[in-house]
N, C-alpha and C positions, 0 to 999 in steps of 0.2 A: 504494500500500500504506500502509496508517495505521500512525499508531506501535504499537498496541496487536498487530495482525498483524505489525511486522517483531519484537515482545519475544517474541511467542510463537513464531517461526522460530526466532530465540535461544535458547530456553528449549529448543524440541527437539532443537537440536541441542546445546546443551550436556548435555541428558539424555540423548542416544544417545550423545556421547563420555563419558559416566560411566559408561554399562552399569552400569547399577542392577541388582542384582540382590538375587531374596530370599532371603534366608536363616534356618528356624528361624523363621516366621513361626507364629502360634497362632493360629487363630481366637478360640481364647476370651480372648484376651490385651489387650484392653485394648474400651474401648469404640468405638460407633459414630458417623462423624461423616461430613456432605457435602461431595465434594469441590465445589473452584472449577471452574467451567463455561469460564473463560477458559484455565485453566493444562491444557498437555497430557498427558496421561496415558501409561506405559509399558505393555505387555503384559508378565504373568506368569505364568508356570508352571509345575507345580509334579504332588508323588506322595504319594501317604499311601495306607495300607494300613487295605482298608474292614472292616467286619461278618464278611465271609465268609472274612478273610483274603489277599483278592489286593490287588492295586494298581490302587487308582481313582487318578482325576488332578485337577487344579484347573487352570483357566485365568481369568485376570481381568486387571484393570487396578490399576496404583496411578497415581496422582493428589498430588505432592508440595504438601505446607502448607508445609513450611520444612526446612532445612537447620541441621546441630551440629556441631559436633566434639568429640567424647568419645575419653579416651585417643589422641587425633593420629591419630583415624581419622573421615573423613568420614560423618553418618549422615541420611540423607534420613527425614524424619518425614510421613506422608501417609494416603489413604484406599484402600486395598485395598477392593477388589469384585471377587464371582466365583462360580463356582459348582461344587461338589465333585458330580463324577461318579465313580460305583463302576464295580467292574472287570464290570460285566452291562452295563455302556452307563447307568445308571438314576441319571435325577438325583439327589441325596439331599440337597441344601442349597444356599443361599447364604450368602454371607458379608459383610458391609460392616462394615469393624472398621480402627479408625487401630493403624498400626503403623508401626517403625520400621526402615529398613533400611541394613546401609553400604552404599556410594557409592565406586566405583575411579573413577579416571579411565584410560580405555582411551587407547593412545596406538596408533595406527594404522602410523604408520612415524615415524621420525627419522633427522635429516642427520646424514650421518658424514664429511664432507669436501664443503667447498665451496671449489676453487680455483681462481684467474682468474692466468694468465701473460699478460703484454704479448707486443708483439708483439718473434720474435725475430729475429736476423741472424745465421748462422752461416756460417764458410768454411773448410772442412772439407780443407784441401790443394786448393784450386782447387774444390771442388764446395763450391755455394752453395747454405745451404738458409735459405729466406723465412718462418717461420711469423707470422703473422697471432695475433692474438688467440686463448686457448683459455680455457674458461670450463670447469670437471669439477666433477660434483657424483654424489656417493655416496649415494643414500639405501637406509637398509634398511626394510625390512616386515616388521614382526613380525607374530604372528598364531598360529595352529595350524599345525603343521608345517613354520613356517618358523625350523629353529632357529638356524642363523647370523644371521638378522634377528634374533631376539629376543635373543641375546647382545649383539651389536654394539649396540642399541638400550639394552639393562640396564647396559653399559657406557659407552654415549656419556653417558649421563644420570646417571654416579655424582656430578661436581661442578656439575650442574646447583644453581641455587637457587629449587627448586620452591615454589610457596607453600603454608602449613600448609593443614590441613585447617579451620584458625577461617578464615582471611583468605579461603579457596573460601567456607564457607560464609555468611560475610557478603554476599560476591559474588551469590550465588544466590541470598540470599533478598531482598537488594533487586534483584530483576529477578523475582521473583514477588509483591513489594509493586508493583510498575511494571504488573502485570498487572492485577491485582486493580482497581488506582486508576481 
């Protein structure tokens, strides 16, 4: 695997654990630009109410140029492409327009106890008990409908020292300058 194939492995999965998502995005909102053919693109999707009155949809890709942080909130800056279909099924446009979106970082699960006891020796009034090594680890799952994992997780990570959203997005945009090179 070259290096160019293992930054864009990086790249995707740093952008699946950020669940990008759009939001408030405009077609007519800024101009049009191409994306990089190395850097991987997300799927997006999306509702807007057509002509007739119902609900057409949009499906496309965005294609991230670079990374910001504005007000301590992550925002991914890139090429949106896609194409708005009305509520008849009936193409009615495409779109290729930079825009800019925030950026969460999804946390999947976190450890809530990791403990390791030696081994122990107990002699309980004549009854002898031997434990060996125990190793216990808690983790929870956060997620949709798991809501003891998402507390336990919003809690383990209150004195976390997470890093800003400038120090992520320096992160990321040199590993999309590593692409590109």
């Amino acid at each position: 695997m070259t290096l160019r194939q293992r930054l864009s492995m990086i790249v995707v999965t740093l952008l699946a654990a950020l669940g990008l998502a759009a939001v408030g995005t405009s077609p007519a909102a800024a101009a049009p630009a191409a994306p990089a053919a190395v850097v991987p693109s997300i799927p997006v999707t999306g509702a807007f109410t057509d002509a007739a009155g119902g609900t057409g949809s949009f499906a496309g890709r965005f294609t991230p140029t670079s990374f910001a942080a504005r007000n301590g909130t992550l925002l991914a800056t890139g090429t949106l492409t896609g194409v708005l279909t009305d509520s008849a099924g009936d193409r009615v446009g495409t779109v290729t327009r930079t825009v800019s979106m925030p950026a969460a970082v999804a946390q999947a699960s976190c450890r809530i106890l990791d403990l390791t006891l030696g081994p122990l020796h107990l002699d309980l009034l004549g009854l002898v008990v031997d434990l060996n090594r125990v190793h216990l680890t808690i983790t929870a799952e956060s997620g949709p409908g798991n809501l003891l994992g998402n507390l336990l997780c919003a809690i383990a990570g209150l004195l976390d020292q997470n890093p800003g959203a400038g120090a992520l997005a320096a992160i990321l945009n040199a590993i999309l300058a590593l692409l590109r090179s």
